[in-house]
N, C-alpha and C positions, 0 to 999 in steps of 0.2 A: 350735551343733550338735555332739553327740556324734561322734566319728570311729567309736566302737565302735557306738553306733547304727545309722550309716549303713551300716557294715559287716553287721550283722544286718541291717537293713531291704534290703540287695544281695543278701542271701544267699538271701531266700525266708521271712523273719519279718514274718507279717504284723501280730503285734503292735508289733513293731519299728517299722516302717513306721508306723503307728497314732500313736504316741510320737512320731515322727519327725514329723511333719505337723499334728498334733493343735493347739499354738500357732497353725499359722496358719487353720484351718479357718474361725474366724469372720469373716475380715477376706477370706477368697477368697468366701465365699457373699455378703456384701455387694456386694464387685467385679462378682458374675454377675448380683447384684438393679442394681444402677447400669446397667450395660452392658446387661440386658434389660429391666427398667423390670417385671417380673414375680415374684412371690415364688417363684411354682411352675415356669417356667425356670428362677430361678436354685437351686432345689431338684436339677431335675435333671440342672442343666449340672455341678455342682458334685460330682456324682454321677460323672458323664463323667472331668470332671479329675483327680479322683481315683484312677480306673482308669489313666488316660493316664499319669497321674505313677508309677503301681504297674511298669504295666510300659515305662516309660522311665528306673525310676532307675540302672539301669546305664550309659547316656549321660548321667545328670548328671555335666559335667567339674567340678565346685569350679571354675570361674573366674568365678561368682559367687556371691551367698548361695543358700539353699536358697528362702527367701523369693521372691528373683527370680528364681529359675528355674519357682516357683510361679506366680508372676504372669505369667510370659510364657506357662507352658500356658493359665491360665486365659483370659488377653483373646482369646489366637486362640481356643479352642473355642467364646469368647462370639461372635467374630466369625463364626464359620463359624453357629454358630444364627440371627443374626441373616440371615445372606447365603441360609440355606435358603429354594430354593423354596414347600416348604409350612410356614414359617411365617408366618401372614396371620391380620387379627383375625377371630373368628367373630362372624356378625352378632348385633346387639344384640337381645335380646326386646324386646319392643312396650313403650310405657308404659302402665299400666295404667288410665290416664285420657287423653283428649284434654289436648293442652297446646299454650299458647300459643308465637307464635315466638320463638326464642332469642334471646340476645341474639348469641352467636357459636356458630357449633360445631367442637367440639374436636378437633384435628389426632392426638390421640394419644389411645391406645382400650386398650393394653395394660395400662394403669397400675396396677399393683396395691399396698396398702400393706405397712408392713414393720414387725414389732412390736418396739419396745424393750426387750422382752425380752433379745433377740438384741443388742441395741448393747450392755444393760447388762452381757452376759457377754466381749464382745469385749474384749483384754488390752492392758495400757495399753502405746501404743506411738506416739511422735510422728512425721509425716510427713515426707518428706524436705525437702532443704533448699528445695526448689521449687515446693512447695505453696504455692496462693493461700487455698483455701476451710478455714471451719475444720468439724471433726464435723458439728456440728449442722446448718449451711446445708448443707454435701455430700449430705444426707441429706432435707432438706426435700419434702416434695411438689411445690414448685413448682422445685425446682432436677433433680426426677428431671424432671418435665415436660419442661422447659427440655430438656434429655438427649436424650430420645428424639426430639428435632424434628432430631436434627443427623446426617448419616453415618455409617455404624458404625465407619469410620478414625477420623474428626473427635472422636467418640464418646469410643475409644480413646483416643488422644492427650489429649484433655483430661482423662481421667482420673488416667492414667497421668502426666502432669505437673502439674496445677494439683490434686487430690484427694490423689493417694500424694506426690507429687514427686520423681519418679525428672527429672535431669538432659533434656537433648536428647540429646546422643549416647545415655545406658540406655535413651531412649523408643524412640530408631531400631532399636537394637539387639533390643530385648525385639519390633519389629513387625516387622522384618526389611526397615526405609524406609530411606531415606540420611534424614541431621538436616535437611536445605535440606527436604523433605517433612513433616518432622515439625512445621518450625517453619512452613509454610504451614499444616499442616492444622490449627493451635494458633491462628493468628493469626483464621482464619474461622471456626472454633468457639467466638471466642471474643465476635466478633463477633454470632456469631449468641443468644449468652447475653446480651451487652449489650441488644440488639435487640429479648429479650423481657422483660428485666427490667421490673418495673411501676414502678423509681422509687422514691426514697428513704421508707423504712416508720418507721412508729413501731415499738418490739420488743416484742412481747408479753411478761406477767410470766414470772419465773422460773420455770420448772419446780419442781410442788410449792410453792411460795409459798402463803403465804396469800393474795395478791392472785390467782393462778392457781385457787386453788380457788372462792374468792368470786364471780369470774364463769363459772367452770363451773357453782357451783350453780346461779346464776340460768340460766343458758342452758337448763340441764333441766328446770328449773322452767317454763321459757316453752317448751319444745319439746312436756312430757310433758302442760302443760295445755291444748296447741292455738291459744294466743294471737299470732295472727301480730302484734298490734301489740307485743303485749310482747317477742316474737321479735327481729323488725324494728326494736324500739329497743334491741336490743345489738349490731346490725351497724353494720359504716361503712357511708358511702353510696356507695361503690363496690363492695359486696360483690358477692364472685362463687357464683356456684353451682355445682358438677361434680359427674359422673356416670358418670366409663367402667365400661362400653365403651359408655352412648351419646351417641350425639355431641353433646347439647345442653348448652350453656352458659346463665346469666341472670348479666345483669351490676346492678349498683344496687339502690334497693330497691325501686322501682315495679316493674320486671320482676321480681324476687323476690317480693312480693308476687300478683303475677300469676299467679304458676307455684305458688306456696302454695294460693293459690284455686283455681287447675284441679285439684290432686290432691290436695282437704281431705280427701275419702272417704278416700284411700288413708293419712294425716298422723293421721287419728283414730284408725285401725287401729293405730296404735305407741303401745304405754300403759307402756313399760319401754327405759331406756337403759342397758345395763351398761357400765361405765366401764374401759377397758383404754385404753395409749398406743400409736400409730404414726408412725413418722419425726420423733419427736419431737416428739409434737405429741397435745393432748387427743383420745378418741377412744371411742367409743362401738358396742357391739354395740344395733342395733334389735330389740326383739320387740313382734309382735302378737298376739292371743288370739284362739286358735282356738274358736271358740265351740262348736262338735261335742264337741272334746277337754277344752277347760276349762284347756289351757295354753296357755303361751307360747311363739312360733314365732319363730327369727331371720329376721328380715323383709330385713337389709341391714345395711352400717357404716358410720360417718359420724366421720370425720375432720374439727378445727375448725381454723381458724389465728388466730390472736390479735393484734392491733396496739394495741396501748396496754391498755385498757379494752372495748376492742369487737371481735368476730368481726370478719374482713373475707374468708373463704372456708371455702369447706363443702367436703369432698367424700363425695358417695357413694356404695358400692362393696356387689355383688354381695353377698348370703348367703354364698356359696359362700368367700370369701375369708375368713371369723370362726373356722374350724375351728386358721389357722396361731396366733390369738391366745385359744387354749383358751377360746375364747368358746362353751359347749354350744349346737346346734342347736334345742334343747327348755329348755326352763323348765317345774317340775313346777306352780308355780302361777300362776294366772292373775289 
């Protein structure tokens, strides 16, 4: 950090200021996507912080990095959104078909995903000495899950220690806890990750691989033809299905199969998957054909997770969420 920077950026330079902060932007709007499990909160929290940090950087004392005085604005303004009264999930639309009973339903409804894009610009920077989790699992779908089932201290704290790996005492510090708190509220959050863990996985192929690609193809191939048996023979037989924000789960393939069959109408309707990635992880814009218009309409987005050679979960997710991963709403042909 520039001294003569920061000097401009105290002065009233807002480009200054811009420069000054601009390194860490990627890795605070990640922090606000962890902590709110939302692309579009941590779009606008990140927004907030920003401001907060504008007009508080005359009380940054330098007794620590600029970094961590970044991060300490960002977790409280994450915390104070989560602790808001009105924020609460909005009810889920109907399904569009009768459907069979779930196998479980889903504790967490905020979930939204997060495009690669945005990791692949984030600047190369290794965690502190106390980090457990690496990139890629921190970032996972099922480890953001995992996230939002816990307190928004617990939350906090875990992130802030096992993600970035600031120390016990910087975690107390940055949350304003004594450490005897911090290291409680580490020990049952972390508990409660073991808790939902599923159990030792096989690792799906590398990213971009030619083995990653070869079961993509076929996966499209068996989605975009409608074959639930050729579908259903590239899952495990624990696959899961998800769907926030509504709350229904399908676990295996009989229940998978099940829930395929109650909504073939709506499964037909999807004749085009455009391929973009989220949380590290293959992923897919849905469109259907509007038969009025003669194009193609974004129907949803479907996130895959990979365990060896075979899917073992799907997720979901709203239309409304494909606009952050320059997915067009329309397709000019049908």
């Amino acid at each position: 950090m520039s001294a003569e920077l920061l000097h401009r950026a105290r002065s009233g330079d807002r480009e200054a200021f811009a420069e000054l902060v601009g390194p860490y932007r990627g890795e605070l709007h990640l922090l606000c996507y962890r902590m709110l499990g939302s692309f579009q909160d941590a779009e606008d929290t990140l927004q907030e912080v920003l401001l907060a940090a504008w007009l508080g950087l005359a009380g940054f004392e330098e007794r620590s990095s600029l970094r961590t005085w970044l991060h300490r604005i960002t977790t409280n303004r994450c915390l104070n959104t989560l602790r808001s009264a009105g924020r609460r999930p909005q009810p889920a639309a109907a399904f569009p078909a009768p459907v069979p009973e779930p196998s479980a339903h889903n504790e967490v409804l905020w979930l939204q995903p997060y495009p690669d894009l945005l990791l692949d610009r984030l600047p190369d920077g290794k965690p502190g000495p106390e980090a457990r989790y690496e990139t890629a699992e921190a970032i996972s779908l099922a480890f953001l899950t995992a996230l939002q089932l816990l307190p928004p201290n617990q939350r906090a704290v875990l992130l802030l220690r096992d993600v970035l790996g600031y120390r016990a005492a910087e975690t107390a510090e940055l949350l304003d806890l004594t450490e005897s708190a911090v290291t409680s509220a580490l020990k049952r959050a972390r508990a409660t990750l073991d808790a939902t863990a599923r159990g030792p996985e096989r690792p799906g192929p590398v990213p971009g691989s030619p083995q990653e690609r070869e079961l993509t193809e076929r996966f499209v191939a068996a989605f975009t033809s409608h074959d639930i048996d050729a579908l259903l023979a590239l899952m495990t037989d624990d696959i899961w299905i998800r769907m926030p924000p509504m709350p229904f789960e399908y676990q295996g393939t009989e229940n998978v199969r099940g829930f395929f069959t109650a909504i073939e109408a709506h499964r037909r309707a999807i004749c085009r998957l455009v391929p973009t990635r989220a949380n590290g992880q293959p992923a897919w814009g849905e469109y259907a054909l509007d038969r009025v218009t003669d194009k193609l309409h974004c129907v949803g987005m479907l996130v895959a997770r990979y365990s060896g050679d075979r899917v073992d979960e799907l997720t979901h997710f709203e239309a409304g969420v494909a606009a952050s991963f320059g997915l067009p709403r329309v397709l000019g042909d049908g």
